[in-house]
C-alpha positions as CSV (number, residue, x, y, z in Angstrom):
1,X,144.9,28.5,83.1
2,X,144.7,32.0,83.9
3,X,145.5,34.5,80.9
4,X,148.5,36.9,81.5
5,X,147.3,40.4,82.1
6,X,149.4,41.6,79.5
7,X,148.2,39.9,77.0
8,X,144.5,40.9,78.0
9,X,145.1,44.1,77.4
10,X,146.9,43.8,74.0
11,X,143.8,41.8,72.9
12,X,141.2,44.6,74.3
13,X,143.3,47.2,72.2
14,X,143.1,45.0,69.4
15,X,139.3,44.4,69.3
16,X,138.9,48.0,69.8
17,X,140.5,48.8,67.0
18,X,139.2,46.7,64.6
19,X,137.3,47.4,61.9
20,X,133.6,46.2,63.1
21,X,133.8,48.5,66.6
22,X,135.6,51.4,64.7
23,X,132.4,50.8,62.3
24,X,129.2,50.7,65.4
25,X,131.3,53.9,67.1
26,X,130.8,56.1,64.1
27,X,127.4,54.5,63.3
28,X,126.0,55.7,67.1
29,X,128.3,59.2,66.8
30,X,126.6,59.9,63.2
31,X,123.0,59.1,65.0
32,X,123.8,61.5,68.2
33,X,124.9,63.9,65.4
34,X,121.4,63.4,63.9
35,X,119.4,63.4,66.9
36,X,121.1,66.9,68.2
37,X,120.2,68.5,65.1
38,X,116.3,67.1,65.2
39,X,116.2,68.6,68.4
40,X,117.3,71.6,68.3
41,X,115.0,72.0,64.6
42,X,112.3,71.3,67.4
43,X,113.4,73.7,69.4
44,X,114.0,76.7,67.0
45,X,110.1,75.6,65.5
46,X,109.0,76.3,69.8
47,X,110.4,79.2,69.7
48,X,108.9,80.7,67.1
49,X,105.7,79.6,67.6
50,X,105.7,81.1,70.9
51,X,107.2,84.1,69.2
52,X,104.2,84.4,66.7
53,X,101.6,83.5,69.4
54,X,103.0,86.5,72.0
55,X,102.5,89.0,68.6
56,X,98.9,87.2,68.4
57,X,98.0,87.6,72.1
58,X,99.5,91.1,72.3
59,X,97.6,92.2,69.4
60,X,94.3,91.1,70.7
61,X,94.9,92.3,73.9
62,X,96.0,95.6,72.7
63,X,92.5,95.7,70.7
64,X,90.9,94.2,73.5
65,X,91.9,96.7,76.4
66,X,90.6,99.7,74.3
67,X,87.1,98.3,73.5
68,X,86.9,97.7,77.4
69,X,88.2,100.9,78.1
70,X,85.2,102.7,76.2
71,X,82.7,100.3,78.2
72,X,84.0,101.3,81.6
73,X,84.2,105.0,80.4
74,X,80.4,104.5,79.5
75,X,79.7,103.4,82.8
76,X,81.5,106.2,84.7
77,X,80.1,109.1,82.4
78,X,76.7,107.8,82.7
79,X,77.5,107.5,86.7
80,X,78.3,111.1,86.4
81,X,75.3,112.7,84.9
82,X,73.4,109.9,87.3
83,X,75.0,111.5,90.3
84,X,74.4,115.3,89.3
85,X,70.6,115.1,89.3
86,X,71.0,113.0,92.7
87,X,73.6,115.2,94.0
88,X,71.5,118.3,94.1
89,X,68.4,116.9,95.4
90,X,70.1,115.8,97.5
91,X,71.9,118.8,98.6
92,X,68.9,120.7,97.9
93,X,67.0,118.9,101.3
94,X,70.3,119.5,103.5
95,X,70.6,122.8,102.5
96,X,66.7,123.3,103.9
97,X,67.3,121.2,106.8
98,X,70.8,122.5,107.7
99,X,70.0,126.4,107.4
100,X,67.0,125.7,110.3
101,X,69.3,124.1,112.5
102,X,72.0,126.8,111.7
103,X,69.6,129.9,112.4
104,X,68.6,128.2,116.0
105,X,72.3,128.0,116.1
106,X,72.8,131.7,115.5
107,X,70.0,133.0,117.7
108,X,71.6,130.8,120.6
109,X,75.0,132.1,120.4
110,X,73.6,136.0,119.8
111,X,71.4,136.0,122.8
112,X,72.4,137.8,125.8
113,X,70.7,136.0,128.4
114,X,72.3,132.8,127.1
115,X,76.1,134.6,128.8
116,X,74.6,135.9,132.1
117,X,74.5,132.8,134.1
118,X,76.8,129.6,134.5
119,X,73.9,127.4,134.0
120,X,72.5,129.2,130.5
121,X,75.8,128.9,129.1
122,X,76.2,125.2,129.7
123,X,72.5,124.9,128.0
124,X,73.9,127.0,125.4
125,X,76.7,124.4,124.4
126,X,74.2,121.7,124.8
127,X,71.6,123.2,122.3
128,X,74.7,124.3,120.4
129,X,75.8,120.5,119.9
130,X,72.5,119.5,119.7
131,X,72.1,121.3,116.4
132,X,75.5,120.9,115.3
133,X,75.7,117.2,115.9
134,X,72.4,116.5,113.4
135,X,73.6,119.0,110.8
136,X,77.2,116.9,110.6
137,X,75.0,113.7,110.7
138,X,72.7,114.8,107.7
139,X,76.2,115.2,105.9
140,X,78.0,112.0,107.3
141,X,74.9,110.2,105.8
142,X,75.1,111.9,102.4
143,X,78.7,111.4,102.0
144,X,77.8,107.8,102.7
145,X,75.4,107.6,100.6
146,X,77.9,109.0,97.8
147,X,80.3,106.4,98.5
148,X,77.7,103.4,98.1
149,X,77.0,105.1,94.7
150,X,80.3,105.4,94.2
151,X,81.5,101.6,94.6
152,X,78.5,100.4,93.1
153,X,79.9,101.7,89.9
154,X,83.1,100.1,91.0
155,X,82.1,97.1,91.3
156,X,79.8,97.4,87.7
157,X,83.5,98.4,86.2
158,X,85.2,95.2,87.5
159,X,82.5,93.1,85.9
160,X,83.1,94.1,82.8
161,X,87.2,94.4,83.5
162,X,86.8,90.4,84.9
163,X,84.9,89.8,81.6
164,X,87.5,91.3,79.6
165,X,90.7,89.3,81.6
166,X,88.5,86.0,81.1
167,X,88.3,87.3,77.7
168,X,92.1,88.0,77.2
169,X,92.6,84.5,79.2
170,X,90.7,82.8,76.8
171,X,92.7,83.4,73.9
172,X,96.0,82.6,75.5
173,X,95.1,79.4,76.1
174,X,94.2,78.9,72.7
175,X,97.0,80.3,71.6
176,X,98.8,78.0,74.1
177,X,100.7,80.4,76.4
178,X,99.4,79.3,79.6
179,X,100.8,75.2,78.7
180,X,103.8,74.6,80.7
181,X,106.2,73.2,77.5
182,X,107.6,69.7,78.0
183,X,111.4,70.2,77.7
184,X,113.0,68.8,74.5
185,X,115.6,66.5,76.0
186,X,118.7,64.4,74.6
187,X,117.7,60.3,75.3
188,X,120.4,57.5,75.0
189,X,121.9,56.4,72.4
190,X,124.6,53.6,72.2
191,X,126.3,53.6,75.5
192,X,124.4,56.5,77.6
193,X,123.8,60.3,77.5
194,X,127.2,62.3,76.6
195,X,128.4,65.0,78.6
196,X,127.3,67.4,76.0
197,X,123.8,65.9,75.9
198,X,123.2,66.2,79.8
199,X,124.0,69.8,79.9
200,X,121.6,70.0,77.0
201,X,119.2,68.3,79.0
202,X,119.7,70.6,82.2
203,X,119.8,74.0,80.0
204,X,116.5,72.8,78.3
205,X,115.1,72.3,81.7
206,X,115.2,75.6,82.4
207,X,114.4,77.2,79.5
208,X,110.9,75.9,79.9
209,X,111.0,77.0,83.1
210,X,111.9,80.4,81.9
211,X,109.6,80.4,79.1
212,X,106.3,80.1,81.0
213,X,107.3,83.0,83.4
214,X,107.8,84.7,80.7
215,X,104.3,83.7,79.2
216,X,103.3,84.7,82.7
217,X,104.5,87.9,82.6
218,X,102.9,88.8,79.0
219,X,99.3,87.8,80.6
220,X,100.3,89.8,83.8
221,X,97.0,92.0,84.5
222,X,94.6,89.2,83.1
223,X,95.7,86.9,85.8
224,X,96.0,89.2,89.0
225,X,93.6,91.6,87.6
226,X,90.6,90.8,89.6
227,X,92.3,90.1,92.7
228,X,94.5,93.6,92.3
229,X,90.7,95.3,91.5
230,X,89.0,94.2,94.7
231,X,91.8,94.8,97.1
232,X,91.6,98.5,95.6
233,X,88.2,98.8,96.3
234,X,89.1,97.7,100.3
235,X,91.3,100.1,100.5
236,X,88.9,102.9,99.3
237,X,85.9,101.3,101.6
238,X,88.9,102.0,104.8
239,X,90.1,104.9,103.5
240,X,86.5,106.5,103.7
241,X,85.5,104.8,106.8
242,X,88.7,107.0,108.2
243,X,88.3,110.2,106.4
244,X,84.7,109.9,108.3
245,X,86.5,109.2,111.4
246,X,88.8,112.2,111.5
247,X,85.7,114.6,110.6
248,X,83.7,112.8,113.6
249,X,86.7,113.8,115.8
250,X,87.2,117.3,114.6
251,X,83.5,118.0,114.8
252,X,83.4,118.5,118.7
253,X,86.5,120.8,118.3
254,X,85.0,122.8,115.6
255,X,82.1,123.1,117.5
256,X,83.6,124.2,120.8
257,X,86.0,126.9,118.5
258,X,82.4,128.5,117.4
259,X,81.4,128.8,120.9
260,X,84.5,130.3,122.0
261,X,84.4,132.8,118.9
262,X,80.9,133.9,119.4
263,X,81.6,134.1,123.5
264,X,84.5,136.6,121.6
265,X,81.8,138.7,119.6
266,X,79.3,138.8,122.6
267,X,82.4,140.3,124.8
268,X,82.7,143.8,122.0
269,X,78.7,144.4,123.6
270,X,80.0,144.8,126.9
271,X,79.7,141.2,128.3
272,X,82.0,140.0,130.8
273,X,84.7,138.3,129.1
274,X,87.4,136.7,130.2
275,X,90.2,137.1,127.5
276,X,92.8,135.0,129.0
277,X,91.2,132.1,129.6
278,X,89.6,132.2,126.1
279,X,93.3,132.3,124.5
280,X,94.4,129.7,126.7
281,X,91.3,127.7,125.7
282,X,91.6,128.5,122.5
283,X,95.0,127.4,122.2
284,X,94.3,124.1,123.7
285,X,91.4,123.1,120.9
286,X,94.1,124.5,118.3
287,X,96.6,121.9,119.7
288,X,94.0,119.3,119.6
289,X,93.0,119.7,116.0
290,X,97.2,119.5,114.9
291,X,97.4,116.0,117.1
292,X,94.1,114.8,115.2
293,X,96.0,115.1,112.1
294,X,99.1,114.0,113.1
295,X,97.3,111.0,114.4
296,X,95.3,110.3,110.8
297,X,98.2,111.2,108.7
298,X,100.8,108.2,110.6
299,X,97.4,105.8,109.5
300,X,97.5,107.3,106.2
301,X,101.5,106.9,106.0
302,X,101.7,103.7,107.2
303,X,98.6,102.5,104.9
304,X,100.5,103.8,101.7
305,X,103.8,101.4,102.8
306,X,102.1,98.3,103.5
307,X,99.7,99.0,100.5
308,X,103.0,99.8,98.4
309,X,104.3,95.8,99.3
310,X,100.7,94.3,98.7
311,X,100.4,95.7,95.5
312,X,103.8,94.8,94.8
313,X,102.8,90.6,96.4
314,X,100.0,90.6,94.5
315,X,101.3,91.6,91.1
316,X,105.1,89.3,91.2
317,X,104.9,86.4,88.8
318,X,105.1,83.2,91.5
Protein backbone atom coordinates (compact mmCIF):
# COMPACT_ATOMS: atom_id res chain seq x y z
CA UNK A 1 0.00 0.00 0.00
CA UNK A 2 1.27 3.12 -1.12
CA UNK A 3 2.02 5.81 1.66
CA UNK A 4 -0.01 9.07 1.40
CA UNK A 5 2.17 11.93 0.26
CA UNK A 6 1.13 13.91 3.02
CA UNK A 7 2.19 11.90 5.51
CA UNK A 8 5.71 11.46 3.75
CA UNK A 9 6.35 14.72 4.12
CA UNK A 10 5.27 15.20 7.80
CA UNK A 11 7.66 12.19 8.53
CA UNK A 12 10.78 13.88 6.45
CA UNK A 13 10.08 17.11 8.61
CA UNK A 14 10.05 15.04 11.58
CA UNK A 15 13.33 13.11 11.10
CA UNK A 16 14.96 16.34 10.22
CA UNK A 17 14.25 17.76 13.08
CA UNK A 18 15.12 15.37 15.45
CA UNK A 19 17.70 15.39 17.71
CA UNK A 20 20.41 12.91 16.04
CA UNK A 21 20.40 15.02 12.38
CA UNK A 22 20.07 18.48 14.28
CA UNK A 23 23.24 16.86 16.16
CA UNK A 24 25.55 15.52 12.57
CA UNK A 25 24.49 19.11 10.96
CA UNK A 26 26.23 21.17 13.63
CA UNK A 27 28.97 18.44 14.04
CA UNK A 28 29.91 18.89 9.91
CA UNK A 29 29.14 23.01 10.23
CA UNK A 30 31.65 23.18 13.42
CA UNK A 31 34.24 21.08 11.12
CA UNK A 32 33.81 23.50 7.95
CA UNK A 33 34.11 26.20 10.64
CA UNK A 34 37.46 24.54 11.52
CA UNK A 35 38.76 23.71 8.31
CA UNK A 36 38.13 27.59 6.99
CA UNK A 37 40.19 28.81 9.69
CA UNK A 38 43.19 26.12 9.07
CA UNK A 39 43.22 27.31 5.73
CA UNK A 40 43.22 30.54 5.76
CA UNK A 41 46.23 30.16 8.96
CA UNK A 42 47.90 28.49 5.81
CA UNK A 43 47.36 31.08 3.82
CA UNK A 44 48.32 34.12 6.00
CA UNK A 45 51.82 31.68 6.92
CA UNK A 46 52.25 31.86 2.48
CA UNK A 47 51.97 35.09 2.46
CA UNK A 48 54.40 35.97 4.63
CA UNK A 49 56.83 33.76 3.74
CA UNK A 50 56.72 35.06 0.35
CA UNK A 51 56.75 38.52 1.95
CA UNK A 52 60.05 37.74 3.93
CA UNK A 53 61.65 35.89 0.90
CA UNK A 54 60.84 39.10 -1.71
CA UNK A 55 62.89 41.32 1.28
CA UNK A 56 65.61 38.37 1.05
CA UNK A 57 65.83 38.38 -2.75
CA UNK A 58 65.66 42.14 -3.02
CA UNK A 59 68.34 42.58 -0.61
CA UNK A 60 70.71 40.33 -2.33
CA UNK A 61 69.99 41.50 -5.52
CA UNK A 62 70.36 45.04 -4.50
CA UNK A 63 74.00 43.93 -3.11
CA UNK A 64 74.45 41.88 -6.01
CA UNK A 65 73.82 44.43 -8.92
CA UNK A 66 76.44 46.89 -7.33
CA UNK A 67 79.29 44.30 -7.05
CA UNK A 68 78.59 43.57 -10.80
CA UNK A 69 78.33 46.97 -11.53
CA UNK A 70 82.13 47.67 -10.37
CA UNK A 71 83.12 44.40 -12.57
CA UNK A 72 81.66 45.68 -15.79
CA UNK A 73 83.05 49.30 -14.90
CA UNK A 74 86.49 47.42 -14.64
CA UNK A 75 86.10 46.08 -17.84
CA UNK A 76 85.12 49.29 -19.73
CA UNK A 77 87.86 51.55 -17.92
CA UNK A 78 90.42 49.05 -18.74
CA UNK A 79 88.82 48.97 -22.45
CA UNK A 80 89.37 52.64 -22.32
CA UNK A 81 93.00 53.08 -21.52
CA UNK A 82 93.36 49.74 -23.94
CA UNK A 83 91.86 51.66 -26.77
CA UNK A 84 93.91 55.03 -26.27
CA UNK A 85 97.36 53.46 -26.87
CA UNK A 86 95.56 51.55 -29.92
CA UNK A 87 93.64 54.53 -31.05
CA UNK A 88 96.74 56.69 -31.73
CA UNK A 89 98.82 54.16 -33.47
CA UNK A 90 96.40 53.69 -35.11
CA UNK A 91 95.62 57.10 -36.20
CA UNK A 92 99.17 57.80 -36.14
CA UNK A 93 99.63 55.37 -39.61
CA UNK A 94 96.38 57.06 -41.31
CA UNK A 95 97.50 60.23 -40.58
CA UNK A 96 100.97 59.27 -42.66
CA UNK A 97 99.13 57.47 -45.23
CA UNK A 98 96.16 59.92 -45.59
CA UNK A 99 98.32 63.29 -45.83
CA UNK A 100 100.31 61.47 -49.15
CA UNK A 101 97.17 60.72 -50.77
CA UNK A 102 95.87 64.25 -49.78
CA UNK A 103 98.94 66.20 -51.19
CA UNK A 104 98.63 64.19 -54.64
CA UNK A 105 95.18 65.29 -54.14
CA UNK A 106 96.11 68.95 -53.88
CA UNK A 107 98.65 69.08 -56.61
CA UNK A 108 95.86 67.53 -58.93
CA UNK A 109 93.25 69.98 -58.32
CA UNK A 110 96.03 73.20 -58.36
CA UNK A 111 97.51 72.20 -61.68
CA UNK A 112 96.64 74.21 -64.62
CA UNK A 113 97.10 71.82 -67.30
CA UNK A 114 94.72 69.48 -65.40
CA UNK A 115 91.54 72.50 -66.64
CA UNK A 116 92.75 73.04 -70.21
CA UNK A 117 91.36 70.01 -71.93
CA UNK A 118 88.09 67.85 -71.56
CA UNK A 119 90.06 64.80 -71.43
CA UNK A 120 92.58 66.09 -68.33
CA UNK A 121 89.71 67.06 -66.42
CA UNK A 122 88.02 63.69 -66.55
CA UNK A 123 91.59 62.19 -65.46
CA UNK A 124 91.60 64.69 -62.91
CA UNK A 125 88.26 63.29 -61.25
CA UNK A 126 89.48 59.89 -61.73
CA UNK A 127 92.95 60.45 -59.88
CA UNK A 128 90.83 62.62 -57.58
CA UNK A 129 88.54 59.48 -56.58
CA UNK A 130 91.27 57.36 -56.86
CA UNK A 131 92.89 59.02 -53.80
CA UNK A 132 89.90 59.92 -52.14
CA UNK A 133 88.24 56.47 -52.37
CA UNK A 134 91.49 54.71 -50.34
CA UNK A 135 91.81 57.60 -47.90
CA UNK A 136 87.84 56.91 -46.91
CA UNK A 137 88.74 53.15 -46.99
CA UNK A 138 91.77 53.40 -44.52
CA UNK A 139 89.03 55.18 -42.25
CA UNK A 140 85.97 52.79 -43.05
CA UNK A 141 88.48 50.03 -41.93
CA UNK A 142 89.58 51.78 -38.64
CA UNK A 143 86.13 52.64 -37.65
CA UNK A 144 85.54 48.87 -38.16
CA UNK A 145 88.12 47.88 -36.43
CA UNK A 146 86.86 50.16 -33.38
CA UNK A 147 83.60 48.59 -33.49
CA UNK A 148 84.98 44.88 -33.19
CA UNK A 149 86.91 46.34 -30.19
CA UNK A 150 84.09 47.81 -29.16
CA UNK A 151 81.62 44.73 -28.98
CA UNK A 152 84.17 42.54 -27.83
CA UNK A 153 83.93 44.38 -24.64
CA UNK A 154 80.27 44.02 -25.06
CA UNK A 155 80.11 40.84 -25.24
CA UNK A 156 83.00 40.36 -22.10
CA UNK A 157 80.20 42.75 -20.05
CA UNK A 158 77.32 40.25 -20.75
CA UNK A 159 79.39 37.44 -19.49
CA UNK A 160 79.76 38.67 -16.36
CA UNK A 161 75.96 40.37 -16.44
CA UNK A 162 74.63 36.45 -17.51
CA UNK A 163 76.81 35.32 -14.51
CA UNK A 164 75.29 37.74 -12.20
CA UNK A 165 71.32 36.95 -13.45
CA UNK A 166 72.28 33.12 -13.02
CA UNK A 167 73.60 34.33 -9.84
CA UNK A 168 70.39 36.41 -8.77
CA UNK A 169 68.38 33.23 -10.35
CA UNK A 170 69.95 31.11 -8.16
CA UNK A 171 68.87 32.50 -4.99
CA UNK A 172 65.27 32.90 -5.91
CA UNK A 173 64.85 29.51 -6.34
CA UNK A 174 66.13 28.89 -3.15
CA UNK A 175 64.27 31.17 -1.75
CA UNK A 176 61.35 29.67 -3.62
CA UNK A 177 60.02 32.51 -5.82
CA UNK A 178 60.18 30.87 -9.04
CA UNK A 179 57.66 27.59 -7.58
CA UNK A 180 54.37 28.09 -8.98
CA UNK A 181 52.24 27.76 -5.31
CA UNK A 182 49.67 24.96 -5.21
CA UNK A 183 46.41 26.82 -4.31
CA UNK A 184 45.05 26.20 -0.75
CA UNK A 185 41.59 24.96 -1.62
CA UNK A 186 38.25 24.12 0.54
CA UNK A 187 37.58 19.90 0.04
CA UNK A 188 34.19 18.38 1.09
CA UNK A 189 32.93 17.94 4.01
CA UNK A 190 29.51 16.29 4.88
CA UNK A 191 27.32 16.82 1.94
CA UNK A 192 29.72 18.76 -0.76
CA UNK A 193 31.62 22.04 -1.07
CA UNK A 194 29.31 25.26 0.15
CA UNK A 195 28.77 28.10 -1.89
CA UNK A 196 31.17 29.99 0.24
CA UNK A 197 33.85 27.33 -0.10
CA UNK A 198 33.72 27.34 -4.04
CA UNK A 199 34.25 30.91 -4.29
CA UNK A 200 37.07 30.38 -1.94
CA UNK A 201 38.34 27.82 -4.06
CA UNK A 202 38.08 30.04 -7.40
CA UNK A 203 39.54 33.29 -5.56
CA UNK A 204 42.47 31.09 -4.32
CA UNK A 205 42.94 30.05 -7.79
CA UNK A 206 43.92 33.05 -8.80
CA UNK A 207 45.71 34.35 -6.31
CA UNK A 208 48.43 31.91 -7.16
CA UNK A 209 48.15 32.82 -10.35
CA UNK A 210 48.69 36.41 -9.40
CA UNK A 211 51.30 35.59 -6.98
CA UNK A 212 53.92 34.10 -9.33
CA UNK A 213 53.54 37.09 -11.83
CA UNK A 214 54.15 38.92 -9.25
CA UNK A 215 57.38 36.75 -8.30
CA UNK A 216 57.98 37.21 -12.00
CA UNK A 217 57.97 40.69 -12.04
CA UNK A 218 60.46 40.96 -8.85
CA UNK A 219 63.09 38.74 -10.94
CA UNK A 220 62.27 40.87 -14.06
CA UNK A 221 65.88 41.67 -15.54
CA UNK A 222 67.39 38.30 -14.32
CA UNK A 223 65.07 36.40 -16.49
CA UNK A 224 65.04 38.62 -19.81
CA UNK A 225 68.32 39.94 -19.11
CA UNK A 226 70.40 38.14 -21.53
CA UNK A 227 68.00 37.97 -24.18
CA UNK A 228 67.25 42.10 -23.79
CA UNK A 229 71.56 42.27 -23.76
CA UNK A 230 72.04 40.56 -27.11
CA UNK A 231 69.23 42.05 -29.02
CA UNK A 232 71.04 45.44 -27.99
CA UNK A 233 74.18 44.51 -29.25
CA UNK A 234 72.14 43.62 -32.93
CA UNK A 235 70.91 46.75 -32.96
CA UNK A 236 74.34 48.44 -32.43
CA UNK A 237 76.06 45.85 -35.10
CA UNK A 238 72.99 47.51 -37.76
CA UNK A 239 73.18 50.62 -36.57
CA UNK A 240 76.94 50.84 -37.50
CA UNK A 241 76.70 48.80 -40.60
CA UNK A 242 74.20 51.92 -41.65
CA UNK A 243 76.10 54.79 -40.24
CA UNK A 244 78.90 53.17 -42.70
CA UNK A 245 76.44 53.07 -45.34
CA UNK A 246 75.32 56.75 -45.37
CA UNK A 247 79.21 57.87 -45.22
CA UNK A 248 79.83 55.38 -48.30
CA UNK A 249 77.05 57.37 -50.06
CA UNK A 250 77.99 60.78 -49.16
CA UNK A 251 81.67 60.11 -50.02
CA UNK A 252 81.13 60.43 -53.92
CA UNK A 253 79.15 63.72 -53.17
CA UNK A 254 81.75 65.11 -51.03
CA UNK A 255 84.20 64.32 -53.44
CA UNK A 256 82.53 65.73 -56.49
CA UNK A 257 81.70 69.22 -54.14
CA UNK A 258 85.75 69.39 -53.80
CA UNK A 259 86.15 69.25 -57.40
CA UNK A 260 83.61 71.71 -58.07
CA UNK A 261 85.20 74.09 -55.34
CA UNK A 262 88.72 73.79 -56.57
CA UNK A 263 87.34 74.14 -60.44
CA UNK A 264 85.93 77.65 -58.31
CA UNK A 265 89.54 78.63 -57.04
CA UNK A 266 91.29 77.75 -60.39
CA UNK A 267 88.50 80.18 -62.13
CA UNK A 268 90.00 83.61 -59.76
CA UNK A 269 93.55 82.71 -61.98
CA UNK A 270 91.91 83.43 -65.11
CA UNK A 271 90.63 79.93 -66.15
CA UNK A 272 87.61 79.64 -68.11
CA UNK A 273 84.89 79.04 -65.85
CA UNK A 274 81.66 78.47 -66.25
CA UNK A 275 79.71 79.98 -63.17
CA UNK A 276 76.27 78.87 -64.07
CA UNK A 277 76.73 75.61 -64.61
CA UNK A 278 78.86 75.21 -61.43
CA UNK A 279 75.77 76.72 -59.26
CA UNK A 280 73.49 74.62 -61.06
CA UNK A 281 75.83 71.65 -60.31
CA UNK A 282 76.44 72.64 -57.26
CA UNK A 283 72.92 72.81 -56.30
CA UNK A 284 72.10 69.42 -57.51
CA UNK A 285 74.94 67.55 -55.19
CA UNK A 286 73.53 69.86 -52.32
CA UNK A 287 70.04 68.38 -53.01
CA UNK A 288 71.54 65.04 -53.10
CA UNK A 289 73.33 65.11 -49.76
CA UNK A 290 69.55 66.47 -47.93
CA UNK A 291 67.73 63.28 -49.79
CA UNK A 292 70.68 60.93 -48.36
CA UNK A 293 69.62 62.04 -44.98
CA UNK A 294 66.25 62.07 -45.35
CA UNK A 295 66.61 58.62 -46.61
CA UNK A 296 68.92 57.37 -43.42
CA UNK A 297 66.89 59.27 -40.93
CA UNK A 298 63.12 57.38 -42.09
CA UNK A 299 65.60 54.00 -41.31
CA UNK A 300 66.69 55.45 -38.21
CA UNK A 301 62.96 56.60 -37.26
CA UNK A 302 61.35 53.58 -38.17
CA UNK A 303 64.18 51.44 -36.28
CA UNK A 304 63.55 53.42 -32.94
CA UNK A 305 59.52 52.35 -33.25
CA UNK A 306 59.86 48.81 -33.92
CA UNK A 307 62.89 48.69 -31.41
CA UNK A 308 60.46 50.73 -28.86
CA UNK A 309 57.74 47.48 -29.18
CA UNK A 310 60.59 44.73 -29.06
CA UNK A 311 61.97 46.06 -26.14
CA UNK A 312 58.68 46.42 -24.75
CA UNK A 313 57.87 42.16 -26.08
CA UNK A 314 60.78 41.17 -24.70
CA UNK A 315 60.63 42.65 -21.20
CA UNK A 316 56.28 41.90 -20.43
CA UNK A 317 55.94 39.19 -17.91
CA UNK A 318 54.08 36.20 -20.16
Amino acid sequence: MKMPLLLMISLAVALSASPSFAADDKIVKAERQKAQKLRQQHKNDRNNEIRDASKSFREFARDLKKEYQEKARDLDTEFKLQQVDMNAERNAKMVETEVDLRQKINQLMLNPNNSSDEAAVEQLKTDMKTYSDQIFEIKKQAAMEQHREFIDNEQKKHQLLNERDETALAMASDLGLRSQYEPILATPIGDGLTKQEKSWNEREKKEVAKLFKSNQRLLGEFLYGKELRQWEIENKREDFDLKMQKKSELQALNLEQTFYSSALMQSSSGAEFDQEAFNKRMSELQKQNQLIGIKFKKIHDKNRIKRNEKRREIVTIK
